[in-house]
ZADOMI-790754 format. One record per residue (C-alpha): residue number from 0; z, y, x. Coordinates in Angstrom, 1 decimal. Layout:
BEGIN
R    i      pz      py      px
R  NUM       Z       Y       X
...
END
This chain:
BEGIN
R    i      pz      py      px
R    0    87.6    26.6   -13.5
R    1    86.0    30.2   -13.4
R    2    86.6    32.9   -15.9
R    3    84.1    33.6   -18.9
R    4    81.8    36.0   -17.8
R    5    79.4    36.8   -19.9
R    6    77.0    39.0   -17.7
R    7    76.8    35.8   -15.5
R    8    75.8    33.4   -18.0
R    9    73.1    35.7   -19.1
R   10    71.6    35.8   -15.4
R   11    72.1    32.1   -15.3
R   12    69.5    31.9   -18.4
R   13    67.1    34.1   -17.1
R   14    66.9    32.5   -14.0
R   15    66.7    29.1   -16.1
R   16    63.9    30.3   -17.9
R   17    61.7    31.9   -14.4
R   18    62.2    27.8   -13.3
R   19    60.9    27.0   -16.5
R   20    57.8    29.1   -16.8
R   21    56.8    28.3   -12.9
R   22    57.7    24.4   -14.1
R   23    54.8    24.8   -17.0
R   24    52.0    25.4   -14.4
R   25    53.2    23.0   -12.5
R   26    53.5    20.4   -14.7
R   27    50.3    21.3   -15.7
R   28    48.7    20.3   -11.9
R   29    51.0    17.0   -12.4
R   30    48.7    15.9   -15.7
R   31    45.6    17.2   -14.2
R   32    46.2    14.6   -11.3
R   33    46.4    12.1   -14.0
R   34    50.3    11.6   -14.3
R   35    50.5    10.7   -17.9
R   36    53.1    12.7   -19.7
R   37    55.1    10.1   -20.8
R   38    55.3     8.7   -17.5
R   39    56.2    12.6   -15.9
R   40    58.9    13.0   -18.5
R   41    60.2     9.5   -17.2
R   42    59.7    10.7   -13.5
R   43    61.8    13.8   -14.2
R   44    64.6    12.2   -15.9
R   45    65.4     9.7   -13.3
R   46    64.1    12.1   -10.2
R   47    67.2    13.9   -11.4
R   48    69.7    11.0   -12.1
R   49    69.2    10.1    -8.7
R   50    69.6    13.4    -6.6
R   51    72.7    14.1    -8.9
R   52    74.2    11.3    -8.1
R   53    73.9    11.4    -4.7
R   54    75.2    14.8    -4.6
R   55    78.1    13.8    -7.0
R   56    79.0    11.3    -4.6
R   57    78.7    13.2    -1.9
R   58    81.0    16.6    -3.4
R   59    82.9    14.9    -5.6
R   60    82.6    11.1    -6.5
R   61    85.7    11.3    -9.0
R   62    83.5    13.0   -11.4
R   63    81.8    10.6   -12.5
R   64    84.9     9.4   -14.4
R   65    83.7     9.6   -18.3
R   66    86.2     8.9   -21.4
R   67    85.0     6.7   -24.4
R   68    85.6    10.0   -26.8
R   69    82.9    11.9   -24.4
R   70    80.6     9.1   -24.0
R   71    78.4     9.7   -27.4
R   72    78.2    13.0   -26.5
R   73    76.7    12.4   -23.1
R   74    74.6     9.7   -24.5
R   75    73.5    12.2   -27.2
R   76    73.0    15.0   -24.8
R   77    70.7    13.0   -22.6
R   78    68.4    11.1   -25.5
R   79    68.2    14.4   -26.7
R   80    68.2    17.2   -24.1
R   81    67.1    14.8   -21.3
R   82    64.2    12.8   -23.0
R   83    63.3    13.4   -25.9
R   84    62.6    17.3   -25.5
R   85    59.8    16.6   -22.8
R   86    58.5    13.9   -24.6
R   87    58.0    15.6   -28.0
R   88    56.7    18.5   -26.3
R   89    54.3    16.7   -24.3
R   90    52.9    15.1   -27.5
R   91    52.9    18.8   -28.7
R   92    51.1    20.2   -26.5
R   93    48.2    17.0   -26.5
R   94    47.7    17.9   -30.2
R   95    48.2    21.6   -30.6
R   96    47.2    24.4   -28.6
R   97    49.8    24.9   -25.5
R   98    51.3    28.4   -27.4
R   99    51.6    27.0   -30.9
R  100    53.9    23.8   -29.3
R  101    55.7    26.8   -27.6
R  102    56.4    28.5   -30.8
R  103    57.5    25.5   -32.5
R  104    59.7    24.4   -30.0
R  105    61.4    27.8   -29.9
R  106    62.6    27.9   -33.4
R  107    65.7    26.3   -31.7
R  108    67.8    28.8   -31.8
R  109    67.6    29.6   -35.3
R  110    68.5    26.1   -35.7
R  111    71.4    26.3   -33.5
R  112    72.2    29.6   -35.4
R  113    71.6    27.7   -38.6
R  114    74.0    25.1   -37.9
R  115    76.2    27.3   -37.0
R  116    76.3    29.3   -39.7
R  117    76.3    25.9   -42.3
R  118    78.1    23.3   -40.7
R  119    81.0    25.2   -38.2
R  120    81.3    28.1   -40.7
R  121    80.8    30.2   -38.2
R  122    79.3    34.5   -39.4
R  123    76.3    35.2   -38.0
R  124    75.7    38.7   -37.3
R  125    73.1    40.8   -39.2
R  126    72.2    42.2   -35.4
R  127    71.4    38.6   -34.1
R  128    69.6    37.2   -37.1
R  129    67.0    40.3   -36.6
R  130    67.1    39.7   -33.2
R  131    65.6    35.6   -33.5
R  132    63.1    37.2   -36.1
R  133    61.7    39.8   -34.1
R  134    61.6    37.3   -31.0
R  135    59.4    34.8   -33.4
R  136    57.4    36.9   -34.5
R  137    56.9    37.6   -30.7
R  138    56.4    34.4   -29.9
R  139    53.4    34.2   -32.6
R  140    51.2    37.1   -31.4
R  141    51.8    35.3   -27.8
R  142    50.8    32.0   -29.7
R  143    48.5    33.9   -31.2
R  144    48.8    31.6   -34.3
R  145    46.1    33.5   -36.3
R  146    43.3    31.9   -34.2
R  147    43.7    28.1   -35.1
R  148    41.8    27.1   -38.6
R  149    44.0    23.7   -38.8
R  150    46.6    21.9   -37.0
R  151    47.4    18.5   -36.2
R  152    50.4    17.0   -39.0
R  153    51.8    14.9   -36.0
R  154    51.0    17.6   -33.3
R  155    53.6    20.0   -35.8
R  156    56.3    17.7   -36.4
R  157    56.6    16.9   -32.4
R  158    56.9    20.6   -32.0
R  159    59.6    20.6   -34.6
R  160    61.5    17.7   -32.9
R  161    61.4    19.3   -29.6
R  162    63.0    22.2   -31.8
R  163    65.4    20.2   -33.5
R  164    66.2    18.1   -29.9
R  165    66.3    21.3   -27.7
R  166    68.5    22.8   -30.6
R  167    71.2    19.3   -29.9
R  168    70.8    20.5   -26.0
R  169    72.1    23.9   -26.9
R  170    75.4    23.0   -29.1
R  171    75.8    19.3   -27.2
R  172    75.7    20.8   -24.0
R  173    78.1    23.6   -24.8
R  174    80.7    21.2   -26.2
R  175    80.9    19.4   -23.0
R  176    80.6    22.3   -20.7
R  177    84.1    23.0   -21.7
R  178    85.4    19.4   -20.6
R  179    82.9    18.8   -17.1
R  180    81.7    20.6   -14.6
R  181    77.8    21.4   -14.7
R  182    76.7    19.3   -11.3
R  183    78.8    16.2   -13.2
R  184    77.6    16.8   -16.6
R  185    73.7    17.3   -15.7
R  186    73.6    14.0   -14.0
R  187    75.0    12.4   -17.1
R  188    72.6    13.7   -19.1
R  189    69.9    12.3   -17.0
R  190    71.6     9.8   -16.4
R  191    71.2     8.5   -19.7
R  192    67.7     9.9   -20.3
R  193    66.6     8.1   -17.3
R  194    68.3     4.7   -18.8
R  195    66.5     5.4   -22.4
R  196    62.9     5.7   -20.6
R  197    63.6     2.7   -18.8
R  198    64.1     0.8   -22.2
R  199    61.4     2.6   -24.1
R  200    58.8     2.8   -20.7
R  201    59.9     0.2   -18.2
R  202    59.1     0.5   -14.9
R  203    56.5    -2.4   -14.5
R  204    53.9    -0.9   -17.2
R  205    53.5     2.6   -15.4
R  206    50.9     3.1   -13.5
R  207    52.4     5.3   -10.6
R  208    49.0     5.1    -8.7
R  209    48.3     8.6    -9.6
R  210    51.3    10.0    -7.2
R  211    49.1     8.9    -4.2
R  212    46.0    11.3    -4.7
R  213    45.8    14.5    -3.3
R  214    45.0    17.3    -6.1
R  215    44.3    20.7    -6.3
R  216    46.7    23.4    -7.4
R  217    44.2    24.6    -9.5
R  218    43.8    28.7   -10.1
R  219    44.9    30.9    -7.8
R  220    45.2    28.3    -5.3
R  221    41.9    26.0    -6.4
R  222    41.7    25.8    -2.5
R  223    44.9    24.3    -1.6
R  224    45.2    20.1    -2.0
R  225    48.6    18.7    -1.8
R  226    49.9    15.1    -2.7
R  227    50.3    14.8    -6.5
R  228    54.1    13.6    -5.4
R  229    54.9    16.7    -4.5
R  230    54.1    18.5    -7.6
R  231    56.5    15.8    -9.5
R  232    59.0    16.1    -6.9
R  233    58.7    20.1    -7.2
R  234    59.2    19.3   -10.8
R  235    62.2    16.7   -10.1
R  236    64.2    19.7    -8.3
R  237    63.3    22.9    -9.1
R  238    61.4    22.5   -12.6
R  239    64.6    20.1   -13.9
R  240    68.2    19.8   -12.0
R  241    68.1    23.4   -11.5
R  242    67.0    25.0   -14.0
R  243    68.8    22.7   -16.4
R  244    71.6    22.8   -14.2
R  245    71.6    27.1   -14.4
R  246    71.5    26.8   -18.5
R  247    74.7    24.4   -18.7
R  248    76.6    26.5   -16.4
R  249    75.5    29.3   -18.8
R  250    77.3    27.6   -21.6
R  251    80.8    28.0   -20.0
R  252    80.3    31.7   -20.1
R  253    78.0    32.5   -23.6
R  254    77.4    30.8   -26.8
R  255    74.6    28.4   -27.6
R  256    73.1    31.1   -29.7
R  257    73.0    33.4   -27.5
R  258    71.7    30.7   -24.7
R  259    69.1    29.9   -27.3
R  260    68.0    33.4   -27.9
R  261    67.8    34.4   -24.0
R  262    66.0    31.5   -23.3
R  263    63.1    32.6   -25.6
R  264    62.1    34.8   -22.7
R  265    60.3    31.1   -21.0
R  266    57.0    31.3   -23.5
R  267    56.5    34.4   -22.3
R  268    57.2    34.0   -18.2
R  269    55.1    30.8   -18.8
R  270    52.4    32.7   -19.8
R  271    52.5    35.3   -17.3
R  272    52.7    32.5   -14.6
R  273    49.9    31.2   -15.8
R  274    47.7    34.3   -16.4
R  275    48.5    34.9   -12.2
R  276    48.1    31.4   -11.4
R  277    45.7    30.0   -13.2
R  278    43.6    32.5   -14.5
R  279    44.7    32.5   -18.3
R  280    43.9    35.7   -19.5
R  281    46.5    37.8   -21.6
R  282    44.8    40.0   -24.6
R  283    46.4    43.1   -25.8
R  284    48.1    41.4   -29.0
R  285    49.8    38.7   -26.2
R  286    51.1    41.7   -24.1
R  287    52.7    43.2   -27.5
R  288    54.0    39.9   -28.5
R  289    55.8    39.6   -25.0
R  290    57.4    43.0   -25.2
R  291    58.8    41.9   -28.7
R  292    60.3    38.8   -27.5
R  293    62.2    40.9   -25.1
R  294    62.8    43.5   -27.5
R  295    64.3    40.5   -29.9
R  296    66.5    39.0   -27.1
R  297    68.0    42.6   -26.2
R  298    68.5    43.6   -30.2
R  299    70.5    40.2   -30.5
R  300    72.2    40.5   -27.0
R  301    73.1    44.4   -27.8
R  302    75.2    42.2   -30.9
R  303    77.3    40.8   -28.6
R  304    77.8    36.8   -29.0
R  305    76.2    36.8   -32.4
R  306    79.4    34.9   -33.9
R  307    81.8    36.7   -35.7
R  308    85.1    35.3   -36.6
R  309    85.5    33.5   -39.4
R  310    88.3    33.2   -41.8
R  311    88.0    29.7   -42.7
R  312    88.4    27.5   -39.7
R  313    87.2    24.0   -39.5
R  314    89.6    20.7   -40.5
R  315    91.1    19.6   -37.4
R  316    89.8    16.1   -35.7
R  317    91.8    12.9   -36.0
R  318    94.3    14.0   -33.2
R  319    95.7    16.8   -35.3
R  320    93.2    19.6   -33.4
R  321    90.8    21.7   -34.6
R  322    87.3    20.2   -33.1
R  323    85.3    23.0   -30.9
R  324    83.4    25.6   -32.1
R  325    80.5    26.5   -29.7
R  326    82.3    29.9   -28.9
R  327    85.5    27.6   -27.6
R  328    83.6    25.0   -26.2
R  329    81.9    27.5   -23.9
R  330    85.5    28.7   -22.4
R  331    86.6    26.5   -19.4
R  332    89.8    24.5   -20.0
END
């Protein structure tokens, strides 16, 4: 196992979130071809089990060894990270204005600083709480929440799920980052998500006929047609194994806070990707919001971790030790 190092895991997340924000326009010419979203988020989840595995097999086929103590977690971190993210979000976004689901969705890591804070008793520094309410209030001049007169009750509380499910991703994730190596522990995860679509969506009811037609990029590049399979495959690799691949290997070297609170840089590159590729325009207030997102992430950054000790340290687990703060969980063992 490497060494902590924290400059690294911040690169890792940036990177993460430039995959992200090219993913969004992309995904984007995937539903315009008529791949329903439930059915993408499905495609995603086992695109990705399978090119794992066949890469864990390939590097290191003793990985896939799990325990029966790990096993919730992995199931958890793939219901939760793997499937149920996309698929609230994709409900978002159907109901709500693409910027307003992007808003709700990142309030995760005041969640995960939340929990944090309430439930491992961790101190959360003055710096970094600033920092994820500058970044929000970024996010809503990007969102530019003041032009909607109503939203959509369901549309809301999918945004808040994704929140609430990306939020699991964060602290999950970086509990088993410190236990499995990131090639082994994102195949789990999709692993599992790709097993909970095939319960909830089985295979027989999709209509994959979509995948055959050619489609337009759209934007930019209106002129260029290319197979809607290879927008999903696109998706598979770049949009999903590695950019969710670069954020788990980021949580062996900062914390899930911190992860959270990088990652709030996505909206933002998702927009800009968009406003070169497709044409969506960026007003002033958009442009200001975008420069206080990164002005949040750096504030919060500049605070170090965001954790400070704390003097009261949780009970330990039923094997006499004391279970894993985010902070520990992070370090490899």
């Amino acid at each position: 196992m490497s060494r902590q190092s924290p400059a690294r895991g911040v690169a890792y997340v940036i990177l993460a979130a430039v995959f992200f924000s090219v993913n969004a326009s992309m995904s984007k010419v995937a539903l315009e071809a008529g791949v329903e979203p439930a059915v993408l988020a499905a495609l995603r989840s086992t695109g990705a089990a399978l090119v794992l595995l066949v890469a864990v097999v390939a590097v290191a086929p003793g990985r896939l060894r799990i325990g029966l103590r790990e096993l919730p977690f992995l199931v958890a971190l793939g219901v939760a990270g793997g499937a149920l993210v996309q698929w609230l979000y994709f409900m978002a976004i159907d109901r709500l204005p693409v910027g307003i689901a992007l808003l709700l969705e990142f309030t995760a890591p005041a969640m995960v600083a939340l929990f944090s804070w309430a439930v491992l008793r961790q101190r959360i520094r003055r710096q970094t709480w600033l920092g994820i309410g500058v970044a929000l209030l970024g996010l809503a001049l990007v969102a530019q929440v003041w032009t909607d007169i109503g939203l959509d009750a369901v549309g809301v509380l999918a945004g808040f799920g994704a929140a609430a499910c990306l939020a699991s991703y964060y602290l999950v994730g970086s509990r088993q980052s410190g236990h499995r190596d990131s090639l082994s522990l994102t195949f789990w995860m999709f692993a599992f998500a790709a097993l909970f679509w095939a319960v909830a969506q089985p295979w027989w009811t999709v209509d994959l006929a979509p995948l055959g037609r050619e489609t337009s990029l759209l934007g930019a590049f209106d002129s260029v047609s290319v197979p809607a399979w290879s927008t999903v495959l696109w998706i598979i690799v770049f949009g999903t194994i590695v950019a969710y691949g670069l954020n788990l290997a980021a949580l062996r070297h900062i914390s899930p806070t911190a992860c959270g609170i990088i990652g709030m840089s996505e909206p933002v590159g998702s927009a800009v990707v968009a406003w070169v590729w497709l044409g969506q325009s960026l007003t002033v207030a958009q442009l200001t919001g975008g420069a206080l997102v990164l002005a949040g992430i750096a504030l919060a950054e500049l605070g170090g971790t965001g954790v400070e000790p704390s003097s009261s340290a949780p009970p330990p687990d039923d094997a006499g030790r004391a279970p894993l703060s985010p902070e520990a969980a992070a370090a490899p063992h």
